[in-house]
Chimera marker file (.cmm) of the C-alpha trace (Angstrom):
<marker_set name="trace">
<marker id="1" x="110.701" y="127.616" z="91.698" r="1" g="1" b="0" radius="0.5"/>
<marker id="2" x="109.992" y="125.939" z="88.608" r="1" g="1" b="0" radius="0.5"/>
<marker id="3" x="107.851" y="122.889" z="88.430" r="1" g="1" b="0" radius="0.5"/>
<marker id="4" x="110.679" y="120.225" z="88.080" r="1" g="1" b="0" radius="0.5"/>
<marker id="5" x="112.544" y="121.797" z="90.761" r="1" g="1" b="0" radius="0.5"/>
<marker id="6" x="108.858" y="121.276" z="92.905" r="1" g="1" b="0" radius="0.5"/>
<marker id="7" x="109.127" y="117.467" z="92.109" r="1" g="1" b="0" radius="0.5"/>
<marker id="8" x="113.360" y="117.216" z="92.528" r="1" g="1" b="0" radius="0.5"/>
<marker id="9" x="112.837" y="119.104" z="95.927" r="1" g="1" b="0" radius="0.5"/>
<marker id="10" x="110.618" y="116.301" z="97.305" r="1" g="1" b="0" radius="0.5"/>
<marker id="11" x="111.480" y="112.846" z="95.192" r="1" g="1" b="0" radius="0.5"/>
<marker id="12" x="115.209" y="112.791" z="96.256" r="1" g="1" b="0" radius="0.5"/>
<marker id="13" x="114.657" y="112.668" z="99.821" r="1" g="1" b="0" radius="0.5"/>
<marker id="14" x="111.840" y="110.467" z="99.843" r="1" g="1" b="0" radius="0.5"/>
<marker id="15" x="113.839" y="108.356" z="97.146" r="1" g="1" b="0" radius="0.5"/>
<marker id="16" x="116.658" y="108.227" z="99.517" r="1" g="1" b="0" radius="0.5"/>
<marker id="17" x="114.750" y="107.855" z="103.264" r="1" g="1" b="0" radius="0.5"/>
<marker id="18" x="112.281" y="105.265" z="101.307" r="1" g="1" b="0" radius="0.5"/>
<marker id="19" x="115.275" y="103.223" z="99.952" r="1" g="1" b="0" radius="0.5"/>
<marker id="20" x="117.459" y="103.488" z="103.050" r="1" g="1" b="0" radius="0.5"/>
<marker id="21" x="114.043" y="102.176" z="105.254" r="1" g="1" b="0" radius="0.5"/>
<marker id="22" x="113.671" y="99.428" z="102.861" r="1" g="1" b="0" radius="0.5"/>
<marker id="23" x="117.636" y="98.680" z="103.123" r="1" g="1" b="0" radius="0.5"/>
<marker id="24" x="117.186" y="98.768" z="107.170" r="1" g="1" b="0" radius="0.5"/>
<marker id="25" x="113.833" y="96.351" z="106.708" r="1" g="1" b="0" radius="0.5"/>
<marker id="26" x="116.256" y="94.150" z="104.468" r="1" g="1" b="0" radius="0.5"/>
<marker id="27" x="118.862" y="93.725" z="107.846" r="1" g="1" b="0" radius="0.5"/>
<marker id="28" x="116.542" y="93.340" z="110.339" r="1" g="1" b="0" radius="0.5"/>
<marker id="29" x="115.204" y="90.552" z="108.112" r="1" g="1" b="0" radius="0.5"/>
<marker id="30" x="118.519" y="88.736" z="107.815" r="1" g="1" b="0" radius="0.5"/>
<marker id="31" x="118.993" y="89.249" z="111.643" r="1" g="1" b="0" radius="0.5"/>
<marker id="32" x="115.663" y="87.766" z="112.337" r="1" g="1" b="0" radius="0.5"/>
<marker id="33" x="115.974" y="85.161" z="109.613" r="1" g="1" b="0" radius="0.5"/>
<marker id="34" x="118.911" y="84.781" z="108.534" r="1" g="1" b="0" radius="0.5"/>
<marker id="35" x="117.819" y="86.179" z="104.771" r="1" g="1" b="0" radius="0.5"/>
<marker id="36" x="120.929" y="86.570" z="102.768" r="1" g="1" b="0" radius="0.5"/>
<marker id="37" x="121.193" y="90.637" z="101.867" r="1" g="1" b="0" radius="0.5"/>
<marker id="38" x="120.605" y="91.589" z="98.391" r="1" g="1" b="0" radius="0.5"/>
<marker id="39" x="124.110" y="92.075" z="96.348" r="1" g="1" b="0" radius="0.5"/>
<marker id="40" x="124.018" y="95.410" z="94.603" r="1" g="1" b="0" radius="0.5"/>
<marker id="41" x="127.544" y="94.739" z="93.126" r="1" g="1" b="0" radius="0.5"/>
<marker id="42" x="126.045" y="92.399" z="91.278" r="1" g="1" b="0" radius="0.5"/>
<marker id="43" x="123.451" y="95.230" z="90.082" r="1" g="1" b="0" radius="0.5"/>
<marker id="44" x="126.870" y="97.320" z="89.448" r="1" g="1" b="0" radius="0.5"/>
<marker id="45" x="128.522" y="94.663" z="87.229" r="1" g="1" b="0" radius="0.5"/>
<marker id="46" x="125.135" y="94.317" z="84.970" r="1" g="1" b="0" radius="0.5"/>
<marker id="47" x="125.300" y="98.519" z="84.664" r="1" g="1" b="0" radius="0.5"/>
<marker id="48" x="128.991" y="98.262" z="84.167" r="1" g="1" b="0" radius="0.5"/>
<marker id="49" x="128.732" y="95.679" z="81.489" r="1" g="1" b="0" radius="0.5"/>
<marker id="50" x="125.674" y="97.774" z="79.580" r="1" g="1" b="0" radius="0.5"/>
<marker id="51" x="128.313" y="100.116" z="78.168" r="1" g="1" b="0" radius="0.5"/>
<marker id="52" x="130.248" y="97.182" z="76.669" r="1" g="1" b="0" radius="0.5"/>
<marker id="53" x="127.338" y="96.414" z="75.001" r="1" g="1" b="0" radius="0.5"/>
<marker id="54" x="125.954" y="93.215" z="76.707" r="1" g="1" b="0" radius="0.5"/>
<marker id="55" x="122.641" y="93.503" z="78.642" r="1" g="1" b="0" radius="0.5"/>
<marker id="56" x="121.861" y="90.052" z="79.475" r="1" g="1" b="0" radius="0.5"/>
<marker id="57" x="124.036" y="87.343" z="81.157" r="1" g="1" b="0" radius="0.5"/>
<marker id="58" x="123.886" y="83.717" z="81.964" r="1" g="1" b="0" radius="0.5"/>
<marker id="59" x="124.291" y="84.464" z="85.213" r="1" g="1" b="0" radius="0.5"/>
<marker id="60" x="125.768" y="87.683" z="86.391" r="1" g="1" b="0" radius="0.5"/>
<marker id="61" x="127.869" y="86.651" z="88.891" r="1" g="1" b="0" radius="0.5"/>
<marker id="62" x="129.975" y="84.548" z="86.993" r="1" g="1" b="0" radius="0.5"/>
<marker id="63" x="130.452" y="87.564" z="84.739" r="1" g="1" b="0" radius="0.5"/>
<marker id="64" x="133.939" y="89.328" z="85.029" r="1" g="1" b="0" radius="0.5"/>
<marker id="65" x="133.747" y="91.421" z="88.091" r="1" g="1" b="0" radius="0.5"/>
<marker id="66" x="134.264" y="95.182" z="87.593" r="1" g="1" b="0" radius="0.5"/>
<marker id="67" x="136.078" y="97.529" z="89.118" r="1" g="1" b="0" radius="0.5"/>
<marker id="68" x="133.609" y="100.219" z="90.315" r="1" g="1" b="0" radius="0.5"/>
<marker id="69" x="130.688" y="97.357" z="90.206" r="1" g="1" b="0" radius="0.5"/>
<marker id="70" x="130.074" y="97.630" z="94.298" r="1" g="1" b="0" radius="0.5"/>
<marker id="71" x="129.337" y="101.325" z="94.728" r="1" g="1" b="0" radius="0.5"/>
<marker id="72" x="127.499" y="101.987" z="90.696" r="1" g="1" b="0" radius="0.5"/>
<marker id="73" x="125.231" y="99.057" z="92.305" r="1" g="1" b="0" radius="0.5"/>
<marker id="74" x="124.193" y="100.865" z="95.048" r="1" g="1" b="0" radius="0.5"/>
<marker id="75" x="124.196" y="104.076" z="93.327" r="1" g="1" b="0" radius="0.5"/>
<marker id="76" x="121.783" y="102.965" z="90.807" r="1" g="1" b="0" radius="0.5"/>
<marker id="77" x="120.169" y="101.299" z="93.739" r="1" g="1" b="0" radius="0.5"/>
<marker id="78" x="119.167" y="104.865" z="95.207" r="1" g="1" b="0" radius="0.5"/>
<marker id="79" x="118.896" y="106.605" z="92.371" r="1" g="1" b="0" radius="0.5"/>
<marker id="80" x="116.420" y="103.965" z="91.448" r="1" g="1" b="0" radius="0.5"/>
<marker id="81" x="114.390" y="104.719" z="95.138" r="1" g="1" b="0" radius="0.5"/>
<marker id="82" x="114.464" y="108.718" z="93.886" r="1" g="1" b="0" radius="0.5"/>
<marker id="83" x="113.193" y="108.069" z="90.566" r="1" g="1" b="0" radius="0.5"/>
<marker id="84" x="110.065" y="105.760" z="92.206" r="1" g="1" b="0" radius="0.5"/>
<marker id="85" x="109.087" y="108.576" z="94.300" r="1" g="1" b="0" radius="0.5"/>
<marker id="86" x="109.028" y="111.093" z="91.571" r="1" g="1" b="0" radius="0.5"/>
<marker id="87" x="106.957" y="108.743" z="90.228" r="1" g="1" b="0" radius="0.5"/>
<marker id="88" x="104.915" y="108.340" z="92.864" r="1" g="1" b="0" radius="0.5"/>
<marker id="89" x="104.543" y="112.503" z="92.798" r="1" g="1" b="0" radius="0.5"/>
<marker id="90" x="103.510" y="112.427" z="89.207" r="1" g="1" b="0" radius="0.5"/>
<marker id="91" x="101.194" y="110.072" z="89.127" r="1" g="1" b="0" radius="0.5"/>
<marker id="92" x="99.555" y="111.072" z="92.739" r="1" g="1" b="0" radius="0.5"/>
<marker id="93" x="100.127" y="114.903" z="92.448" r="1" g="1" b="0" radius="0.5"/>
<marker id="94" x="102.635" y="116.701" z="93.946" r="1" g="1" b="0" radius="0.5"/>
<marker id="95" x="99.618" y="117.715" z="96.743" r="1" g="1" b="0" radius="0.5"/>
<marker id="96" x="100.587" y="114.260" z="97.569" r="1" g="1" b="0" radius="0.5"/>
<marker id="97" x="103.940" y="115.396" z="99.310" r="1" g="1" b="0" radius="0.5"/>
<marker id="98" x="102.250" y="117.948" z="101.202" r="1" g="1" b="0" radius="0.5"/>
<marker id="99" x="99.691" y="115.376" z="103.078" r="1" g="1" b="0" radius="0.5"/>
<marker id="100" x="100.657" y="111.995" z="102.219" r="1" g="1" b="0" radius="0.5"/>
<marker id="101" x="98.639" y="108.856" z="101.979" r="1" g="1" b="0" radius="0.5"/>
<marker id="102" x="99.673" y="105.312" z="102.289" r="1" g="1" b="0" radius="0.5"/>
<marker id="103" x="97.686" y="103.387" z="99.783" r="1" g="1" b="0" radius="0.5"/>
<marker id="104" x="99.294" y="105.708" z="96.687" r="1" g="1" b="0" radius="0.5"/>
<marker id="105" x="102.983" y="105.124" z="98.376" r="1" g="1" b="0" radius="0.5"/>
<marker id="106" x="102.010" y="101.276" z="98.672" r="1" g="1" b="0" radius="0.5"/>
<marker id="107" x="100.420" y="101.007" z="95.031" r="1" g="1" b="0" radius="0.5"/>
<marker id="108" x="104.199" y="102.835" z="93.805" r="1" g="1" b="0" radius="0.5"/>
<marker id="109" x="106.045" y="100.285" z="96.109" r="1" g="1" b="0" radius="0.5"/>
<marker id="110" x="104.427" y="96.787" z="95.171" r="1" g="1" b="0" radius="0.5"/>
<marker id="111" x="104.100" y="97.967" z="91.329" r="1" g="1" b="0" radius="0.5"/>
<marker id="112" x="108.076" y="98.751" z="91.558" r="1" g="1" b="0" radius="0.5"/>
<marker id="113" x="109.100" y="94.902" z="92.309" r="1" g="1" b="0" radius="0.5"/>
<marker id="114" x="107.632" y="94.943" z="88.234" r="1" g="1" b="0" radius="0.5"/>
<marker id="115" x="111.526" y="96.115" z="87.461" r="1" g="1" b="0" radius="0.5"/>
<marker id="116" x="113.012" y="93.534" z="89.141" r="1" g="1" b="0" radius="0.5"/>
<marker id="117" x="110.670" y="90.977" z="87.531" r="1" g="1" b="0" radius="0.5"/>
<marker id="118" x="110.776" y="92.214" z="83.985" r="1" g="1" b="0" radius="0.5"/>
<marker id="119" x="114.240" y="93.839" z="83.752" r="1" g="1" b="0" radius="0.5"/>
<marker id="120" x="116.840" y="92.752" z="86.169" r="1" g="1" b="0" radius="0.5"/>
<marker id="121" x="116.311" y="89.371" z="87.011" r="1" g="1" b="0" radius="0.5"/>
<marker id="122" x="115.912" y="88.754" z="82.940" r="1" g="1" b="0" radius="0.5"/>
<marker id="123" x="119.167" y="90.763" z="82.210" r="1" g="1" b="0" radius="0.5"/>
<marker id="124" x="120.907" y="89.345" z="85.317" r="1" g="1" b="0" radius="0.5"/>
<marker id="125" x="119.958" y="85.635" z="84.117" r="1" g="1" b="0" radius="0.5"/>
<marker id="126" x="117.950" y="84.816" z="86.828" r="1" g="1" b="0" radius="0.5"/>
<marker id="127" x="114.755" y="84.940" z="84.418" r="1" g="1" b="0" radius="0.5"/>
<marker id="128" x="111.354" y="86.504" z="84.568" r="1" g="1" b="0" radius="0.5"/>
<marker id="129" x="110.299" y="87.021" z="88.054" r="1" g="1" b="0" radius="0.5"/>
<marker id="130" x="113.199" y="84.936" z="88.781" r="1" g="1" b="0" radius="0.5"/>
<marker id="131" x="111.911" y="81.817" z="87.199" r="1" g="1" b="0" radius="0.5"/>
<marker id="132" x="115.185" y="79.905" z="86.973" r="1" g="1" b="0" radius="0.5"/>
<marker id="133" x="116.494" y="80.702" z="90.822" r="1" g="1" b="0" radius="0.5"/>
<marker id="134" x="116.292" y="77.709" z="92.694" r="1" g="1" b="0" radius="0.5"/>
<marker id="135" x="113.491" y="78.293" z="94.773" r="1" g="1" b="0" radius="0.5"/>
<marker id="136" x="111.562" y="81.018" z="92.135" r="1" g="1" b="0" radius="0.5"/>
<marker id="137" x="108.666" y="81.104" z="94.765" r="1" g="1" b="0" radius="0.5"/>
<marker id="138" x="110.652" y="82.348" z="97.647" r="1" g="1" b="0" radius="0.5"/>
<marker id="139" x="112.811" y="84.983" z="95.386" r="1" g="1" b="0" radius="0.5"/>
<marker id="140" x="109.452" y="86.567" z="94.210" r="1" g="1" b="0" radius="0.5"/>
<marker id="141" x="108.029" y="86.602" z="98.057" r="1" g="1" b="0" radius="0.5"/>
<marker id="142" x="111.265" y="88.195" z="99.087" r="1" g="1" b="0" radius="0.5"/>
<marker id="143" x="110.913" y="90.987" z="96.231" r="1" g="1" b="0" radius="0.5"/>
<marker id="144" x="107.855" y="91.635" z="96.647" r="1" g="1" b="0" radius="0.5"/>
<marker id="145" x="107.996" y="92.317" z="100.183" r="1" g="1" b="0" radius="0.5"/>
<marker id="146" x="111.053" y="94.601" z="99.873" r="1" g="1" b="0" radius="0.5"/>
<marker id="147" x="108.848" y="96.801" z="97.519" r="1" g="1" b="0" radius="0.5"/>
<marker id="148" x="105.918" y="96.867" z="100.116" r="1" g="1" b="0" radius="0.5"/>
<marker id="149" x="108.873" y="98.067" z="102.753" r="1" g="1" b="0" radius="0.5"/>
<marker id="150" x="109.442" y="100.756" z="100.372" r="1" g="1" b="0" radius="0.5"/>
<marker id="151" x="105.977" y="101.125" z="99.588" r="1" g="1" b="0" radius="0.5"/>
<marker id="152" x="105.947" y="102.101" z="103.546" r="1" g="1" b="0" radius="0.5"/>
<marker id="153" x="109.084" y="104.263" z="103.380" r="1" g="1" b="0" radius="0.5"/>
<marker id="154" x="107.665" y="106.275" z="100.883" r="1" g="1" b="0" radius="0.5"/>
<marker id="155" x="104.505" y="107.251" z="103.184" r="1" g="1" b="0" radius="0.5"/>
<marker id="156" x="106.913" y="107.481" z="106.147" r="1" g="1" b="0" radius="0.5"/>
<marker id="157" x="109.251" y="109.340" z="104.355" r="1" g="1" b="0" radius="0.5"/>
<marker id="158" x="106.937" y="111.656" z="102.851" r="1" g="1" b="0" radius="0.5"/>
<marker id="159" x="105.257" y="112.415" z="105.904" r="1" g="1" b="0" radius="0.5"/>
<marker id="160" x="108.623" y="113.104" z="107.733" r="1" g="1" b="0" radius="0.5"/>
<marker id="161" x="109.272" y="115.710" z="105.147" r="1" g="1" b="0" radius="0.5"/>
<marker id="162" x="105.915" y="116.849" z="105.175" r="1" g="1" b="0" radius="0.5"/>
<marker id="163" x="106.866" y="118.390" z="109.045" r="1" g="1" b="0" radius="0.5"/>
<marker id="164" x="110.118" y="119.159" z="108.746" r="1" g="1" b="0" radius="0.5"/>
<marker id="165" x="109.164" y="121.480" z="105.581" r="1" g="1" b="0" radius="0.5"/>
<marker id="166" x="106.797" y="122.825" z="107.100" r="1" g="1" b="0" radius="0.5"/>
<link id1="1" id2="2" r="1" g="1" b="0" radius="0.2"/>
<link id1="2" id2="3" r="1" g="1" b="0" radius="0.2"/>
<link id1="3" id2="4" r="1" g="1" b="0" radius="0.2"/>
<link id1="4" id2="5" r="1" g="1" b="0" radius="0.2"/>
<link id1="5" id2="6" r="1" g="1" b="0" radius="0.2"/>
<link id1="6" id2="7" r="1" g="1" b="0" radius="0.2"/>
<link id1="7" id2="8" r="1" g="1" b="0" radius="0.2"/>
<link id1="8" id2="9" r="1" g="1" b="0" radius="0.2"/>
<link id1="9" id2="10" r="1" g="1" b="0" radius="0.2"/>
<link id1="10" id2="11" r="1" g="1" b="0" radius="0.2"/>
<link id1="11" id2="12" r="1" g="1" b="0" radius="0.2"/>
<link id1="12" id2="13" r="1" g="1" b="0" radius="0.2"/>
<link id1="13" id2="14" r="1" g="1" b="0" radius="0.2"/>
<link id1="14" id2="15" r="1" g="1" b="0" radius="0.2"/>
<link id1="15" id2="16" r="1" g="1" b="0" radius="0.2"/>
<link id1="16" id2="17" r="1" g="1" b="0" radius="0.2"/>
<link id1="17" id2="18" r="1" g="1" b="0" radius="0.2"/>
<link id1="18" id2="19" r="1" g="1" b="0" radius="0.2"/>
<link id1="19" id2="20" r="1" g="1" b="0" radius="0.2"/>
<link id1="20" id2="21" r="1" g="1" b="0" radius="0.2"/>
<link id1="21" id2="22" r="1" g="1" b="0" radius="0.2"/>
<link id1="22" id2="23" r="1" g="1" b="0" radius="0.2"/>
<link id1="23" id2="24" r="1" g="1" b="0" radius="0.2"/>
<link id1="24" id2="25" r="1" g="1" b="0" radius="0.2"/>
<link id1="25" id2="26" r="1" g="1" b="0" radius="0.2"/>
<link id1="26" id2="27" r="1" g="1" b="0" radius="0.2"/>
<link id1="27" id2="28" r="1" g="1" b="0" radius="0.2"/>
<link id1="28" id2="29" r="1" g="1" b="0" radius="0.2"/>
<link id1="29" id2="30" r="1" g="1" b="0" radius="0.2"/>
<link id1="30" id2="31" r="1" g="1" b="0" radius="0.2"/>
<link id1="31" id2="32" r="1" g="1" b="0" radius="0.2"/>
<link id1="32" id2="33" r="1" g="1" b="0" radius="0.2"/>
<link id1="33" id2="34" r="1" g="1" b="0" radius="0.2"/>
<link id1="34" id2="35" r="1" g="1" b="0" radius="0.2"/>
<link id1="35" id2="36" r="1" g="1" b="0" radius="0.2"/>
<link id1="36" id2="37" r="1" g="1" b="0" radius="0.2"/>
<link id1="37" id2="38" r="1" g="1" b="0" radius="0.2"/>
<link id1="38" id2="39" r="1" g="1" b="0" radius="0.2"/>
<link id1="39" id2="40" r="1" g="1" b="0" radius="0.2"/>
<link id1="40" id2="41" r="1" g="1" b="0" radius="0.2"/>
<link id1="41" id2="42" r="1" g="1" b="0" radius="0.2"/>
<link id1="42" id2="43" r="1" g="1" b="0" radius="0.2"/>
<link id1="43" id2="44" r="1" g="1" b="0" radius="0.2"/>
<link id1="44" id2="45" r="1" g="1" b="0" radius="0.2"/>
<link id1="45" id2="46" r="1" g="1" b="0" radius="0.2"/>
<link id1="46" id2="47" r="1" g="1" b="0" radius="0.2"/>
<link id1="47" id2="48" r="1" g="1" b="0" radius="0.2"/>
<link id1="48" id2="49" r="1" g="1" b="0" radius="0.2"/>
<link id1="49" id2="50" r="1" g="1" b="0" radius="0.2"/>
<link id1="50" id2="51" r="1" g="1" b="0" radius="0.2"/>
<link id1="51" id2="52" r="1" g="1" b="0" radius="0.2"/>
<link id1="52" id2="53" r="1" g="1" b="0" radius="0.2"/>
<link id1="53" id2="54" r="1" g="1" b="0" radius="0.2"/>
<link id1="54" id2="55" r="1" g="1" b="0" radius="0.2"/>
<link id1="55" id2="56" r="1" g="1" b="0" radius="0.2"/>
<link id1="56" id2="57" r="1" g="1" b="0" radius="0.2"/>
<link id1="57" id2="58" r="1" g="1" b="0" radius="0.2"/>
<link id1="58" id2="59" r="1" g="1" b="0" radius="0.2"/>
<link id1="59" id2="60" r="1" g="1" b="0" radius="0.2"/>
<link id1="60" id2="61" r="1" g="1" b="0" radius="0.2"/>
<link id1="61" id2="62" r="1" g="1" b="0" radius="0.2"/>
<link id1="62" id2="63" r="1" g="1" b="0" radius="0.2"/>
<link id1="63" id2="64" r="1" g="1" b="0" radius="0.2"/>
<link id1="64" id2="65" r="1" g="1" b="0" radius="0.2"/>
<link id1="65" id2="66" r="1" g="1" b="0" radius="0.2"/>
<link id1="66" id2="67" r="1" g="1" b="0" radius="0.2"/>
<link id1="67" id2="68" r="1" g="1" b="0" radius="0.2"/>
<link id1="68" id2="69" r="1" g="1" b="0" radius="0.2"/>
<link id1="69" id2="70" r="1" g="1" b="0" radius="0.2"/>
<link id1="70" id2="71" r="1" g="1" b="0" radius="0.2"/>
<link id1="71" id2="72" r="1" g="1" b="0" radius="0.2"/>
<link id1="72" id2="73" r="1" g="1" b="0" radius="0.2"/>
<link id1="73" id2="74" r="1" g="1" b="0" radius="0.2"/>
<link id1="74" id2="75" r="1" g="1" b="0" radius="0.2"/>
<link id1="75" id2="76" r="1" g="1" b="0" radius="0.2"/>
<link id1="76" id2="77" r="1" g="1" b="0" radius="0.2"/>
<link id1="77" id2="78" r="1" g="1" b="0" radius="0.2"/>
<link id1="78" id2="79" r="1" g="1" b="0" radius="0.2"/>
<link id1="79" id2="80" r="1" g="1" b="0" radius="0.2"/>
<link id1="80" id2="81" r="1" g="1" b="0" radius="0.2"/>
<link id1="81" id2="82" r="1" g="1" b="0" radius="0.2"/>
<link id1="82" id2="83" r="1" g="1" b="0" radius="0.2"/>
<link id1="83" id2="84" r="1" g="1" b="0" radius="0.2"/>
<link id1="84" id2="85" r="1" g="1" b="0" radius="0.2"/>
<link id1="85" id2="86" r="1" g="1" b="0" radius="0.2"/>
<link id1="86" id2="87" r="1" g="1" b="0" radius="0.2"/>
<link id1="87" id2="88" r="1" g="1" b="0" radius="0.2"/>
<link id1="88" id2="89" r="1" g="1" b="0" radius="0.2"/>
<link id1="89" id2="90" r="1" g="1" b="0" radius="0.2"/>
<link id1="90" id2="91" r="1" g="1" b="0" radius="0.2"/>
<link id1="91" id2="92" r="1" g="1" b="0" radius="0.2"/>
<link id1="92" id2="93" r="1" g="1" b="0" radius="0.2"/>
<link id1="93" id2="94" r="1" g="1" b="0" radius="0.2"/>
<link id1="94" id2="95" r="1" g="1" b="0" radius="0.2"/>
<link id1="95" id2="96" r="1" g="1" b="0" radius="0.2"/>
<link id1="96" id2="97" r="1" g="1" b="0" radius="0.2"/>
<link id1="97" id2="98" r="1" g="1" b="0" radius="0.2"/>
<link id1="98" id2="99" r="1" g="1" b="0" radius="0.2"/>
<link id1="99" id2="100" r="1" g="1" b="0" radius="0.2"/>
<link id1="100" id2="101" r="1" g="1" b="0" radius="0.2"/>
<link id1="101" id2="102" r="1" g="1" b="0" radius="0.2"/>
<link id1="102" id2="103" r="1" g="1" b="0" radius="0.2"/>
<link id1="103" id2="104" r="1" g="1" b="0" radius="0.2"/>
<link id1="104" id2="105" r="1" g="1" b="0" radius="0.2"/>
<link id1="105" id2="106" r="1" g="1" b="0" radius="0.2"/>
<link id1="106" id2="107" r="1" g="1" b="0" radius="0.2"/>
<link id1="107" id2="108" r="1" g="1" b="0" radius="0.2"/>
<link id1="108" id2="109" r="1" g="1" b="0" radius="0.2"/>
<link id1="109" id2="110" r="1" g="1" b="0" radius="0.2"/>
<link id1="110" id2="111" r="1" g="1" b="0" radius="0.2"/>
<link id1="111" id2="112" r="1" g="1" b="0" radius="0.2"/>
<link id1="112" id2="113" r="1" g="1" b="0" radius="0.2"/>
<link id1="113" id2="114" r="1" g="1" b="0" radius="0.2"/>
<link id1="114" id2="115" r="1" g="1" b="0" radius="0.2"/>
<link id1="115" id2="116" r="1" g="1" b="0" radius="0.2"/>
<link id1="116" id2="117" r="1" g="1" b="0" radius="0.2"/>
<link id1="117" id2="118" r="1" g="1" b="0" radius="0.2"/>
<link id1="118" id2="119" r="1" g="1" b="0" radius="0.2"/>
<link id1="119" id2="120" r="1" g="1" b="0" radius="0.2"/>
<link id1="120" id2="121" r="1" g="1" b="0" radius="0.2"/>
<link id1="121" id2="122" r="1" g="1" b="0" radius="0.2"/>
<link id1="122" id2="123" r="1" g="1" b="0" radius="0.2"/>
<link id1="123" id2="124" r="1" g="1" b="0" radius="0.2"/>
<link id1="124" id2="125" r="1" g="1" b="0" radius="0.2"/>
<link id1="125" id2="126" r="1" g="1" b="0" radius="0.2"/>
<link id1="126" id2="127" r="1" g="1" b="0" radius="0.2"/>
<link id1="127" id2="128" r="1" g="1" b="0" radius="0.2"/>
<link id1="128" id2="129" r="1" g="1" b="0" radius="0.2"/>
<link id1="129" id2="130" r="1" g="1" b="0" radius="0.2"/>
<link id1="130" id2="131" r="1" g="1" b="0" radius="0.2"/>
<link id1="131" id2="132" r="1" g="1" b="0" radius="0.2"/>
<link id1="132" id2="133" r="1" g="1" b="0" radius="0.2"/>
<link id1="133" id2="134" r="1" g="1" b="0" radius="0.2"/>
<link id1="134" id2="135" r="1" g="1" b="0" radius="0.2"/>
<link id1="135" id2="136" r="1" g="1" b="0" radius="0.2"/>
<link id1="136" id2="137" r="1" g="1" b="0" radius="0.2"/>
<link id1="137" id2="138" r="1" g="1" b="0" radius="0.2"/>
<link id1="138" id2="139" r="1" g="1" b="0" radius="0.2"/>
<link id1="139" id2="140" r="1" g="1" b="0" radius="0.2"/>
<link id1="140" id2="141" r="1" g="1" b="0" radius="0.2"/>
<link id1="141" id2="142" r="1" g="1" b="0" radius="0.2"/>
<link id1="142" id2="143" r="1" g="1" b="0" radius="0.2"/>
<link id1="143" id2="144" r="1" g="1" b="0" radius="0.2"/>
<link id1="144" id2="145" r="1" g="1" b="0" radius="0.2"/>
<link id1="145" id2="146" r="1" g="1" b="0" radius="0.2"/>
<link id1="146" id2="147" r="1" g="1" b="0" radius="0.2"/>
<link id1="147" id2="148" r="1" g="1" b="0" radius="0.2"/>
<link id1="148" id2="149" r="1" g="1" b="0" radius="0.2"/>
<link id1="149" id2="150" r="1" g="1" b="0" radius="0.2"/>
<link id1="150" id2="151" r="1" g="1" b="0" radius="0.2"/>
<link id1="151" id2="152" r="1" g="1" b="0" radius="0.2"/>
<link id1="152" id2="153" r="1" g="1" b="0" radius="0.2"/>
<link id1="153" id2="154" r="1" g="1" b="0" radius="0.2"/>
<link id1="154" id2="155" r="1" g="1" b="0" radius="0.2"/>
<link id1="155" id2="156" r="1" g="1" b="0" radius="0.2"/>
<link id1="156" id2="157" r="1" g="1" b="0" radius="0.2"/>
<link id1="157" id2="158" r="1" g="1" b="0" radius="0.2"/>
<link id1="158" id2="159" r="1" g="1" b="0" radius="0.2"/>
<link id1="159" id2="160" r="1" g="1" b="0" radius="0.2"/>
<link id1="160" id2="161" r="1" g="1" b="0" radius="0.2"/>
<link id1="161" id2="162" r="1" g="1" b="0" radius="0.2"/>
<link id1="162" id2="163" r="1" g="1" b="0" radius="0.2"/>
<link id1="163" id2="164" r="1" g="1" b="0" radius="0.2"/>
<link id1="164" id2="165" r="1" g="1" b="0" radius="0.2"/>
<link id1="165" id2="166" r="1" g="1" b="0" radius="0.2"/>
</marker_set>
């Protein structure tokens, strides 16, 4: 097995378990609270929209829906989970995956919330670190929670895997 392989083998299912724990945190939340669930059509419609050429918006959803918007959001959602925890096996080693540790997983799951900071909340038209949402401070508590839950996932997930590989 070749080295990529090595890293593919372990950073899509800890991408997806990660992403689906931090999806599960996100509806227990809303139960709890009542915290409205993140909208990854809206993610979809910004994607969508990329190969027309426009990459930032007023405010995405009073862009033109698209058609496919709804599940390209949540594929880019998850595909966005995998590529984090092949980060996470890069930058820790992929020993890491073999006897996991929380504080790398954490470190990869706070310093993730910097792309919805820097990238989608700009390009969405909600600003940087969604300074023009009505309440900015709550949006960034919200996001930056999420990424801890992932943060989590990633340990969990990894040291799921960790037993059922071996």
């Amino acid at each position: 097995m070749n080295r990529i392989d090595q890293y593919l083998i372990h950073a899509v299912p800890i991408g997806l378990v990660a992403t689906a724990f931090m999806d599960l945190f996100a509806l227990a939340r809303r139960r709890v609270s009542g915290t409205p669930l993140p909208d990854y059509a809206l993610v979809g419609r910004w994607i969508a929209h990329m190969r027309r050429g426009r990459f930032r918006h007023a405010a995405i959803a009073k862009t033109p829906a698209v058609r496919t918007e709804r599940g390209l959001g949540w594929a880019v959602h998850y595909a966005t989970g995998i590529v984090f925890a092949g980060a996470l096996l890069v930058l820790a080693g992929i020993d890491w995956a073999r006897d996991p540790t929380l504080l790398p997983a954490l470190a990869i799951g706070i310093g993730s919330v910097a792309a919805p900071f820097l990238l989608m909340q700009p390009g969405m038209g909600a600003g940087i670190a969604a300074r023009r949402t009505a309440d900015p401070t709550t949006a960034r508590v919200r996001s930056l929670v999420a990424h801890a839950v992932f943060g989590v996932g990633l340990y969990l997930a990894g040291s799921v895997l960790r037993f059922v590989a071996a």
